[in-house]
C-alpha positions as CSV (number, residue, x, y, z in Angstrom):
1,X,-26.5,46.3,214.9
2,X,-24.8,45.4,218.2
3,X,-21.1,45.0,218.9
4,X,-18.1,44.0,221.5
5,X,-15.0,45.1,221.5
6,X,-12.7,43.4,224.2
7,X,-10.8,46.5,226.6
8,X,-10.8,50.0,226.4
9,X,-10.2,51.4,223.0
10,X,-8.6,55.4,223.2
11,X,-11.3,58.1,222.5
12,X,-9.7,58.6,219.1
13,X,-10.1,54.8,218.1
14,X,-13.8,55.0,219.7
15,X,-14.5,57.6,217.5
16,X,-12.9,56.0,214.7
17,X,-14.7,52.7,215.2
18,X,-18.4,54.2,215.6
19,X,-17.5,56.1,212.4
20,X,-16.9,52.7,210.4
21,X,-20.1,51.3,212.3
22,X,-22.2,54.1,210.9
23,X,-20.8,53.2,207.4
24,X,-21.2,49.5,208.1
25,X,-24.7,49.8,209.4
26,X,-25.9,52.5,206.3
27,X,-24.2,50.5,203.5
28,X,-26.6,47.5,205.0
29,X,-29.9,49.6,204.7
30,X,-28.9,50.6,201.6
31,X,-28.3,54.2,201.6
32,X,-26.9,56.5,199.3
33,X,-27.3,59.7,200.9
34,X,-25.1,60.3,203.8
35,X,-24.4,62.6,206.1
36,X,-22.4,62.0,209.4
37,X,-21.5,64.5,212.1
38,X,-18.7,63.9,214.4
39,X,-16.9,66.5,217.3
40,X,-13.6,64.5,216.8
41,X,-11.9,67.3,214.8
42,X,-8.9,64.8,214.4
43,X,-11.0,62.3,212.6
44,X,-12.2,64.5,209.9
45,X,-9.1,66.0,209.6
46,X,-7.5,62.4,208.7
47,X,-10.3,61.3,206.0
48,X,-9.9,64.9,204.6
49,X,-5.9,64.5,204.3
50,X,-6.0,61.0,203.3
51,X,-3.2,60.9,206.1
52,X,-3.6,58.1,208.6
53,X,-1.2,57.0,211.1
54,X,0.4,53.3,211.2
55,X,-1.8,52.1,214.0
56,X,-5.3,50.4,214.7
57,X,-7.3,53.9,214.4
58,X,-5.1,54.3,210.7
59,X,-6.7,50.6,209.5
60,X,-10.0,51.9,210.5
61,X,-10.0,55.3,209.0
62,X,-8.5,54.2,205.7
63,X,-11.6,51.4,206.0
64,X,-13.6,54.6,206.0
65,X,-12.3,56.2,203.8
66,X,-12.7,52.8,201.5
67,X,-16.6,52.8,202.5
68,X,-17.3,56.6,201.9
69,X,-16.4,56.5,198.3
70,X,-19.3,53.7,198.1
71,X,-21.7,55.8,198.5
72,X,-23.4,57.9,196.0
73,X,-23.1,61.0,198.2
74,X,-21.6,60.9,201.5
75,X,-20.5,63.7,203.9
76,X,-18.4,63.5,207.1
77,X,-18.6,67.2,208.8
78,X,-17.1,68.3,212.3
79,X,-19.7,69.6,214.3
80,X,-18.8,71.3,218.1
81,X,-19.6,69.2,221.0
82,X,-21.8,71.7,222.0
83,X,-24.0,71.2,218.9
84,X,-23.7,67.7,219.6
85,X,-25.1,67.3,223.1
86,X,-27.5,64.3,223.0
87,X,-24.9,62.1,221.7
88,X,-22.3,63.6,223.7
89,X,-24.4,62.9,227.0
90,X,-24.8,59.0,225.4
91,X,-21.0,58.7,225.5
92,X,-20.4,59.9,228.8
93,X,-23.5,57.4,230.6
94,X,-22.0,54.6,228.5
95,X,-18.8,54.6,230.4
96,X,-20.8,53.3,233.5
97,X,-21.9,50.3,232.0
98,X,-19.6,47.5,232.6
99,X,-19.3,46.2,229.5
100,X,-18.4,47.8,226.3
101,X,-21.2,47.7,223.7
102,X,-22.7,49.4,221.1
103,X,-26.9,49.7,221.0
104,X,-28.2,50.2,218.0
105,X,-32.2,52.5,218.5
106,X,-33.4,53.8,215.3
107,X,-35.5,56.6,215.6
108,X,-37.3,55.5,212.4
């Protein structure tokens, strides 16, 4: 799954946008059994409080929110950046590239 997003979204809407990608792209394969990590304290915060702010990040957390109760068992977990590295290390050489894009490499 690929995607383009025009300009530069905030971190907190580029969190909240790979989240619903993740949702998007698991609720295509089929899965039931879900668990997603993110170090955005904020985000996981909002989906646990159901509280979302009138905005574009809002829209796409309540979407999230929408998708998670699809699934037959889904978690969404804060996890430090620390214990996050590789993906933390992905978002920092992706702001180099000069477009915005999403790459989708399964390790499966």
């Amino acid at each position: 799954m690929s995607s383009w997003f025009s300009g530069i979204p905030s971190p907190l809407e580029a969190e909240a946008r790979s989240l619903q990608l993740a949702l998007d792209w698991q609720s295509s394969q089929k899965q039931n059994n879900l668990i997603l990590e993110t170090d955005c304290k904020q985000i996981i915060n909002c989906i646990k409080a159901k509280k979302f702010q009138n905005n574009e990040v809002g829209d796409i957390l309540r979407n999230c929110v929408e998708k998670i109760s699809t699934f037959q068992n889904c978690i969404v977990q804060f996890v430090t950046q620390q214990a996050n590295q590789v993906v933390h290390s992905l978002a920092r050489a992706s702001r180099s590239f000069a477009c915005l894009q999403l790459f989708d490499y399964s390790l499966i």
